[in-house]
N, C-alpha and C positions, 0 to 999 in steps of 0.2 A: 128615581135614581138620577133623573137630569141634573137633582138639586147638590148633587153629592162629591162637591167638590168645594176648594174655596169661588173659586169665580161663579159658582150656584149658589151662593149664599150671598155673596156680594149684589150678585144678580136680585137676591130676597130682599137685604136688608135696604138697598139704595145705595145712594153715592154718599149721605151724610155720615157712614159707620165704616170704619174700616177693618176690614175680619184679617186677623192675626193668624190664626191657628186653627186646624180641627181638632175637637178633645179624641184623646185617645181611644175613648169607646164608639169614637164614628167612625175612624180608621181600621176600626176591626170589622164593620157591616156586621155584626153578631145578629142585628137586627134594625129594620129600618123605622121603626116606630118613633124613635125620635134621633135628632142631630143635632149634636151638641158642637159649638166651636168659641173662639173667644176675640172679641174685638173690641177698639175703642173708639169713644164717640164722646164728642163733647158736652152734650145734653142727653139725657136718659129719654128725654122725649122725642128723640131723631127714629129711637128704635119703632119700626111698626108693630102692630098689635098683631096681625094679621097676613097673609099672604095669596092671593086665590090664583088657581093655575087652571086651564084647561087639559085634558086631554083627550086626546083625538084619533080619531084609526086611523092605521099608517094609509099615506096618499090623502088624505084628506087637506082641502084647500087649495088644491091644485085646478087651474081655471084652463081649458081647451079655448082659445079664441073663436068666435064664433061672431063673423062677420054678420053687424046688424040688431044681434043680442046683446053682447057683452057689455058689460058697461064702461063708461071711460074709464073710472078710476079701479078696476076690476076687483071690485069688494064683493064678498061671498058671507051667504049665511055657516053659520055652524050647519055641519052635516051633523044628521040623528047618528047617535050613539057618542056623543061629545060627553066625556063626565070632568063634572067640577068640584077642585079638591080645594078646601081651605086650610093654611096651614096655621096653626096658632103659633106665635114667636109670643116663648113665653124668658123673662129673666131670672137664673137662678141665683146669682150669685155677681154682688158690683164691690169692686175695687177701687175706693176715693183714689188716686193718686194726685189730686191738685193742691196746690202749695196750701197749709194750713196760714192764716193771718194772724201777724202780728197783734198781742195785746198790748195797748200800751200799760205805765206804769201808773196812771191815775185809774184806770179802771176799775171799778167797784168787785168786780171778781179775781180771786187770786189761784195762781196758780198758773 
């Protein structure tokens, strides 16, 4: 549910896509199986395939200083009971809106 807003999605797809809208059947939460929203992107290959998220029991990654232990840069392992969720971003439905190009008049196709 962290993901379930536009700035969770934004947060998914990257900085190369820009999420417009959530479609109306994500705004009902009827169920969270999937989330639907619509955004534009200049290449269809910006969208990721995939998404993988941690989650973690509350208070976890929280480091007590500990004079002589700690380490400088105070990196911690995943605590047991960490589960990892993959999300598939999958495309159902793409909207060309880029300018159709001119034929010229010699062109061997008409129309």
């Amino acid at each position: 549910m962290q993901y379930w807003s536009i700035e969770g999605a934004q947060e998914v797809l990257g900085n190369k896509v820009c999420v417009d809208c959530l479609d109306c059947r994500t705004l009902e939460r009827g169920h969270t199986k999937t989330f639907a929203c619509w955004v534009w992107v200049w290449d269809m290959a910006f969208i990721p395939k995939r998404h993988t998220y941690w989650k973690l029991p509350r208070g976890a990654g929280r480091v007590e200083k500990m004079d002589g232990f700690s380490p400088p840069d105070r990196r911690v392992a995943l605590p047991p009971g960490a589960m990892r969720f993959d999300l598939l971003i999958h495309v159902d439905r793409i909207e060309d809106w880029s300018p159709r190009s001119l034929r010229s008049s010699h062109s061997a196709q008409s129309g």
